[in-house]
C-alpha positions as CSV (number, residue, x, y, z in Angstrom):
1,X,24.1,18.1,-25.6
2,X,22.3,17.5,-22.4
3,X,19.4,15.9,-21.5
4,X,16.8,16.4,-19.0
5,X,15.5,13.8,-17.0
6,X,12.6,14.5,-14.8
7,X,13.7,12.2,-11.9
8,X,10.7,13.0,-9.6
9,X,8.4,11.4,-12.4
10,X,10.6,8.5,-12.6
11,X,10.5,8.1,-8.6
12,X,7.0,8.3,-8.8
13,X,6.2,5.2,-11.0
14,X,8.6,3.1,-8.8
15,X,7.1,4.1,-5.8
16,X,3.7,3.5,-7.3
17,X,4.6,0.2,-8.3
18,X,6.2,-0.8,-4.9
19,X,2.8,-0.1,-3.2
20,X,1.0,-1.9,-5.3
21,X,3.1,-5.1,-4.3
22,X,2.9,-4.4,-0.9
23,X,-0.8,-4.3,-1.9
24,X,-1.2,-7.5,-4.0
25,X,0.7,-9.3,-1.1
26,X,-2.2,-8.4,0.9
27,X,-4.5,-9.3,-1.1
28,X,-5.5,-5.8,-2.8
29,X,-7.5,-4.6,-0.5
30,X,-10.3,-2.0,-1.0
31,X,-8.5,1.5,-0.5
32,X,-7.0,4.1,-1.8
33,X,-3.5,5.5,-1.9
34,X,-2.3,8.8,-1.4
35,X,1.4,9.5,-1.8
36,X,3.6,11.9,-0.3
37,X,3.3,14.5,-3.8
38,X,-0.7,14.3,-3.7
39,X,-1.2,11.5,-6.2
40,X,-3.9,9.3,-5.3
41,X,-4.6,5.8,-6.9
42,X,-6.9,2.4,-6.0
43,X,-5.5,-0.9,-5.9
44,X,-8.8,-2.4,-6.7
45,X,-11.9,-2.2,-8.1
46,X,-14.4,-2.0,-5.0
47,X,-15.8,0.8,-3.5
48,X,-12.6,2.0,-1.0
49,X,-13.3,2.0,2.8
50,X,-10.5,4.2,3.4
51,X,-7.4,6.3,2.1
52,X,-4.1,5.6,3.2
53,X,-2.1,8.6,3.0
54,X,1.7,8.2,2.7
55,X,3.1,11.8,4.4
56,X,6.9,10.8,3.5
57,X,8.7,8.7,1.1
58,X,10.4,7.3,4.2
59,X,7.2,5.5,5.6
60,X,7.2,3.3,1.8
61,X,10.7,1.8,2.7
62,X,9.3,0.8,6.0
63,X,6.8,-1.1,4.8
64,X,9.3,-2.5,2.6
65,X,11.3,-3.7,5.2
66,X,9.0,-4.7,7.5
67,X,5.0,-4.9,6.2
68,X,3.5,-5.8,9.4
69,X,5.4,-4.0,12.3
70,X,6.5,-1.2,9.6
71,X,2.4,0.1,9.1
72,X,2.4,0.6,12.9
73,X,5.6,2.1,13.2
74,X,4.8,4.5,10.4
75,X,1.7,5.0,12.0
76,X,2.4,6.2,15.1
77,X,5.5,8.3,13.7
78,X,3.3,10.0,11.5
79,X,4.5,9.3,8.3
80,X,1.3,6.9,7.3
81,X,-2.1,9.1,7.9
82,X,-5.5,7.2,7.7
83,X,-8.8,9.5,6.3
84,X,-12.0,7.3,7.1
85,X,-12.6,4.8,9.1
86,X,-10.1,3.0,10.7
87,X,-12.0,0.2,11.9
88,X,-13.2,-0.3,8.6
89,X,-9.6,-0.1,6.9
90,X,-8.7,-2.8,9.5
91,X,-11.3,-5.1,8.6
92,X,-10.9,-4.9,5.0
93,X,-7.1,-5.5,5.4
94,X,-7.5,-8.6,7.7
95,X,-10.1,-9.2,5.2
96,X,-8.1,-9.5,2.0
97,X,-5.3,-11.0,3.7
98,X,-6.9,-13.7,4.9
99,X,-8.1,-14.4,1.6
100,X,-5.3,-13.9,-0.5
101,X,-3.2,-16.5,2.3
102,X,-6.3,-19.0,1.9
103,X,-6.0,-19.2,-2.1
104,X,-1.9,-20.0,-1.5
105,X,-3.0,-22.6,0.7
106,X,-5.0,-24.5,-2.0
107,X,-2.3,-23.7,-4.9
108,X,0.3,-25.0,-2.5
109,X,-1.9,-28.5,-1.5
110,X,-2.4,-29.2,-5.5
111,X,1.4,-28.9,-6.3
């Protein structure tokens, strides 16, 4: 008897879940996600500024391996795609970064 997995829906929720990591880390920032298969999720509960549109599975292990230098790289290869506002999607990432490194601050001072 053989049984049939459906390894594209399994791949799905792992790459879901690594973007939201990359997302907590900085600092869930108001956008939205688009991956490579059309699925499309928020990491938070505002209003988004903009949609970050991963074209390729590729671009997620980028940012993986490298958060900062990996968005640009992906960027300008074409593998990360921006619809709205990029100024806006920079602010709110600088944004919710700089918060979410000013909280560690304090949790680190009070240990």
């Amino acid at each position: 008897m053989e049984i049939e997995t459906n390894s594209q829906a399994s791949h799905t929720g792992l790459d879901r879940q690594l973007l939201r990591m990359i997302m907590l880390h900085v600092g869930n920032p108001r956008v939205t996600l688009r991956l490579w298969n059309g699925e499309e999720f928020s990491v938070s509960d505002g209003k988004p500024v903009a949609c970050i549109e991963f074209r390729k599975r590729r671009a997620l292990f980028e940012m993986i391996a490298s958060p900062t230098v990996g968005f640009g790289e992906c960027y300008s290869k074409g593998l990360i795609e921006i619809h709205g506002d990029f100024l806006a999607l920079a602010n709110e990432i600088a944004t919710a970064y700089t918060r979410q490194r000013d909280r560690g601050y304090w949790r680190h001072k009070f240990r």
